[in-house]
VMD Tcl script that draws the C-alpha trace (Angstrom):
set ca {
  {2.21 21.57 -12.55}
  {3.38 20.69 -16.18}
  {3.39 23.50 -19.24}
  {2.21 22.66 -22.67}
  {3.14 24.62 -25.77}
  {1.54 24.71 -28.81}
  {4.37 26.10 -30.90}
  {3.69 26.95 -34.79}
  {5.47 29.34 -37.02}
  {3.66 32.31 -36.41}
  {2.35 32.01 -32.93}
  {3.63 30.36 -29.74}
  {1.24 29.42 -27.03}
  {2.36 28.19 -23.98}
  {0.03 27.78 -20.37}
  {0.71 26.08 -17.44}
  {-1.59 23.53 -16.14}
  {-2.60 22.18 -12.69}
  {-4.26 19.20 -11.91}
  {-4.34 17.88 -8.22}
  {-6.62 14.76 -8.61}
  {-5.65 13.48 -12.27}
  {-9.00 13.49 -14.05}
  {-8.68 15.05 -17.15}
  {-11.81 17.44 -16.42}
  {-10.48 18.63 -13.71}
  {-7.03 20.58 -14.79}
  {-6.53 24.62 -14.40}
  {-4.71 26.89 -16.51}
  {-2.84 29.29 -14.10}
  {-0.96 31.55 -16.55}
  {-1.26 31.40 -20.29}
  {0.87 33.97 -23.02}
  {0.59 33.68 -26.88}
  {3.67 35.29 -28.22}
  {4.65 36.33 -31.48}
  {7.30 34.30 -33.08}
  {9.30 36.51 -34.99}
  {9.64 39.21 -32.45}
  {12.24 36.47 -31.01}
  {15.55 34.56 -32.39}
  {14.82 31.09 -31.00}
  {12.25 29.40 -28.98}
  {14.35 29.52 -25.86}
  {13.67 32.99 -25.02}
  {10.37 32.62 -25.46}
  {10.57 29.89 -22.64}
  {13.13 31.90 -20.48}
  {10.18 34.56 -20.74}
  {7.64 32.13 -19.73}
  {9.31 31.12 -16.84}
  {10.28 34.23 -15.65}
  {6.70 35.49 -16.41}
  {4.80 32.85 -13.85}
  {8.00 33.16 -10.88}
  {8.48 29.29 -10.76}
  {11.28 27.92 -10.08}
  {10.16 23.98 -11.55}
  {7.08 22.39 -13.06}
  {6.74 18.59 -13.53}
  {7.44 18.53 -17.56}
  {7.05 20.35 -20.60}
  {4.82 19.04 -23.12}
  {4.97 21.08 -26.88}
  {3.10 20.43 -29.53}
  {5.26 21.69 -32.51}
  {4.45 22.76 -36.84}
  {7.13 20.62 -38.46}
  {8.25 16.99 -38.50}
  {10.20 15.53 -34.88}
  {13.16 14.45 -36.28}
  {16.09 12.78 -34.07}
  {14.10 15.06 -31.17}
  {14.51 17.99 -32.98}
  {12.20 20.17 -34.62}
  {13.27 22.15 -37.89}
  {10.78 25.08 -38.56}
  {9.91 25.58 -42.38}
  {8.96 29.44 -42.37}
  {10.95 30.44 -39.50}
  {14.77 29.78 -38.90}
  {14.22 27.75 -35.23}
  {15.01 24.54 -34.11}
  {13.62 23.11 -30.73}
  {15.77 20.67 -29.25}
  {14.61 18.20 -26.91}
  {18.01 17.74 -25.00}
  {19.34 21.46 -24.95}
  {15.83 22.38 -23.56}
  {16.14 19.42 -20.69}
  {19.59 20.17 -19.98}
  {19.18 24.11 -19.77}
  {16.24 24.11 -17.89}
  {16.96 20.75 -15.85}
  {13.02 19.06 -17.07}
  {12.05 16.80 -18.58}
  {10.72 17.57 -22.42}
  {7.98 15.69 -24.52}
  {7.92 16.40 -28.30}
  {5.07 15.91 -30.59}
  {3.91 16.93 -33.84}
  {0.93 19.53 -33.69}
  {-1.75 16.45 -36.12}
  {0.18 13.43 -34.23}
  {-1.13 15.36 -30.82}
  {-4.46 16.11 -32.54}
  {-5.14 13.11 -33.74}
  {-3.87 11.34 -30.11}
  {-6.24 13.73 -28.32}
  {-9.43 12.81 -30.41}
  {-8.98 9.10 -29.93}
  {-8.81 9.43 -25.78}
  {-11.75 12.22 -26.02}
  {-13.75 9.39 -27.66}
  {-12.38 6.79 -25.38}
  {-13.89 8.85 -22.90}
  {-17.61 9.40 -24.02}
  {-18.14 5.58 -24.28}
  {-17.31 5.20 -20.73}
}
mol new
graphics top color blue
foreach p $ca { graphics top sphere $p radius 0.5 }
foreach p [lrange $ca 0 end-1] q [lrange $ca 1 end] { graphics top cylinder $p $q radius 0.2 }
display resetview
């Protein structure tokens, strides 16, 4: 199980995925929240929610998708006053955190969608 975050600066979106035979086809959602972002200080609580929310105690990684530039692993929101950083999330929640910008991710997943209709 892995969760994957699409985090902007109104809206966060987080779900957690499971996939037991690793084709891409094949993964399930098993809980999914949108929050609103301004109904919370930082991102963290959002994630403590999360967590708490679905009553797991682990997941494989955590995969976000974030609205601002990944600088030094850290992301600086322009139009709310967060910062997401990689190593206080992997070190408070003991996992292992992937950062990406929201177009670097879009433009990542439309290359291995097409990579996968010539096959």
């Amino acid at each position: 199980m892995f969760l994957c975050g699409d985090i902007g600066g109104t809206y966060s979106r987080l779900k957690l995925y499971m996939n037991t035979n690793k084709k891409l086809e094949n993964y399930e959602v098993l809980y999914s929240k949108k929050y609103v972002n301004n109904d919370y200080d930082q991102f963290d609580e959002i994630l403590t929610n999360f967590i708490q929310d679905t009553n797991l105690e682990s997941f494989n990684c955590i995969s976000l998708a974030c609205a601002g530039p990944i600088i030094d692993n850290k992301v600086k929101f322009s139009n709310i006053s967060w910062t997401i950083d990689k190593e206080h999330i992997e070190k408070t929640y003991s996992i292992k955190v992937f950062l990406i910008n929201e177009f670097d991710f879009c433009s990542h997943s439309s290359y291995i969608k097409a990579f996968q209709e010539t096959l």
